[in-house]
Structure formats: structure tokens, C-alpha cells
N, C-alpha and C positions, 0 to 999 in steps of 0.2 A: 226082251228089250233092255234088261238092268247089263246084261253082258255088251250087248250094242254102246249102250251111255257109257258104261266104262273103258271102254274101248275106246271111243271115238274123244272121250278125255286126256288121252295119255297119247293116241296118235300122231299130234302135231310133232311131239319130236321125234319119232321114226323121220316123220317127212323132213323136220329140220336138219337131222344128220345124212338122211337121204342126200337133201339140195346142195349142203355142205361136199360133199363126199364128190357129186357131180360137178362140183367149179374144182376140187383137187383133182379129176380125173380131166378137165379141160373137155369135159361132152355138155352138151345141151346146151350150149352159149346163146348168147344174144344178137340183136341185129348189128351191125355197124353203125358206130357212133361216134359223135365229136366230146362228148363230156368229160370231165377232168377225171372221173374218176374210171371211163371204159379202159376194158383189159384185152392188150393180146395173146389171145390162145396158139398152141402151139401147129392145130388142125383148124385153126380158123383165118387162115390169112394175116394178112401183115397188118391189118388195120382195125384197131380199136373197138370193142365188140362191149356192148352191157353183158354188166356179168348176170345175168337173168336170174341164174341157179341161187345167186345171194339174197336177191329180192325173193324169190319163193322162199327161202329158208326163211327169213325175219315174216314176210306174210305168211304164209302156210305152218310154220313152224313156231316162231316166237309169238305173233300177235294172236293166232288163232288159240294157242294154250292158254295165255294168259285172257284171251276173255272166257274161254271155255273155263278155265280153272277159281275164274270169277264167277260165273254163271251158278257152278254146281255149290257153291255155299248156303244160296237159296234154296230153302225148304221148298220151296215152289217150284222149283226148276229139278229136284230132286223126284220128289214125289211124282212128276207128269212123265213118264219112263216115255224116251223117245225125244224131246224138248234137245237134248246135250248131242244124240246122232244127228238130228235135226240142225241144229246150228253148225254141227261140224260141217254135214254137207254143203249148206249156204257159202259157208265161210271158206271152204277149199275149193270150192267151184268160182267163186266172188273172185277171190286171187289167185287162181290158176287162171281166168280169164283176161283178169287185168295186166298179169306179168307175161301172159300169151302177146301184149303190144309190141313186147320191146325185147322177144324170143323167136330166136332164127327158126322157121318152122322147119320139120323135116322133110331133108329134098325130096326125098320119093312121095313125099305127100304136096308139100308145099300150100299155096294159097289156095285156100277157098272160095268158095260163094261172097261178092263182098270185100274180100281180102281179110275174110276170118278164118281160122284154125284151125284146126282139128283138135286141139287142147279148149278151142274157146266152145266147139259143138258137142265132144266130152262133157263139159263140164255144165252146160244148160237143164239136162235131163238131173246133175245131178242138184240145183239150185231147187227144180220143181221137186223133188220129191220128200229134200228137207223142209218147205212149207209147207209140202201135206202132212209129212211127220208131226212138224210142232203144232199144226190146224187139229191134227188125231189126236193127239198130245193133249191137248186144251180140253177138246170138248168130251174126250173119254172121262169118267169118273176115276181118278186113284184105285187103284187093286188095294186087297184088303191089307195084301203083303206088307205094299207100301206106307199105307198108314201106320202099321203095330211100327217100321221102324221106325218114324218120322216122330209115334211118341215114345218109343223105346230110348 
């Protein structure tokens, strides 16, 4: 689980450079929009599109590291090995769902159930299983491992 935690700490900027790379590639854009700040893509018609890919970069990417990068200072969030994958998953499921609003879905998929996602039903499975994580997390005693570093 220490490789998980370290892992899912340093992730958000894969994702960040990921989301970045997808609005320079003009793929995975947004729905059509009137806002000042929508962009027209080159494969996306003539009419003004949220840039989707930016908004996952700063949520997925920048906010999710830095609470993540916040979180692990605490000895407490340290020691509960699973707590840092736990929140990761929350937290990429939370804004992959919420930026799924205002993200053209893919045609061969299109709308769901609802007029939800396949990014927003993705991402459900993975919100539940970061609460069991940090629930396990909690209520598991420290490994012994854990404590010699925590006073090391």
C-alpha cells in the first residue's frame, strides 16, 4: 500500500501534463459554448467549445496535488497506508465527473442514462472504493513498519 500512497501522490501531474497535451492536440474538447473564454478547435466545428482538457488539468492535476501534497505532511495521513490512494481516487473521480458537464462525450458512446457519461459512471466505482480505502485505512491498526518510521 506504501507504493500505492506514493504513487497516487505524484500522479496528479502525469494527469496534469496528460490534460495539457490533450487541448495542444485539440482532442477531447468540450461542449459548445457562449463564454468568453471558449476555444475553437480545429476537429471541433466552427463554434466555441470549453476547453474541458484545462479544467481537468487544474482539477485533476494542479488542485488534486496540491491537497494530496498537503495531506501527506501529516503523520497521520502517513502512517494510515491507503488514506493518500484513497483520496486520490475521491478526488479524480469528484473532477472527472464534474468536468464530464461541460465535456463533449464520445460520439460512439454519447449520452447515457440520465444524460450522464461514461466518464461520470467511470468514475462512481472509483469515488466508492477510495472511501473504503480511507474507512480500512482508519480503522486498520498502523503496521509495525509504519510506526519505527514515523519515529525514526
Amino acid at each position: 500500500m506504501l507504493l500505492a500512497d506514493l504513487v497516487a501522490t505524484a500522479a496528479p501531474i502525469g494527469l496534469l501534463f496528460g490534460r495539457v497535451a490533450n487541448f495542444i492536440n485539440g482532442e477531447l474538447y468540450g461542449r459548445v459554448t457562449d463564454v468568453a473564454w471558449g476555444v475553437v478547435f480545429p476537429n471541433g466545428g466552427e463554434a466555441p467549445r470549453h476547453p474541458s482538457q484545462l479544467y481537468e488539468a487544474a482539477l485533476e492535476g494542479l488542485l488534486l496535488f496540491a491537497i494530496l501534497n498537503i495531506l501527506v505532511r501529516f503523520s497521520a495521513v502517513r502512517e494510515r497506508r491507503g488514506v493518500s490512494t484513497g483520496v486520490f481516487l475521491i478526488g479524480y473521480g469528484l473532477a472527472r465527473s464534474f468536468v464530464e458537464l461541460f465535456r463533449q462525450p464520445d460520439v460512439q458512446i454519447g449520452f447515457l442514462t440520465g444524460g450522464s457519461t461514461m466518464g461520470q459512471w467511470l468514475s462512481a466505482p472509483m469515488i466508492v472504493i477510495g472511501v473504503g480505502l480511507i474507512v480500512y485505512a482508519i480503522f486498520k491498526k498502523p503496521s509495525v513498519e509504519s510506526q519505527k518510521e514515523i519515529v525514526t
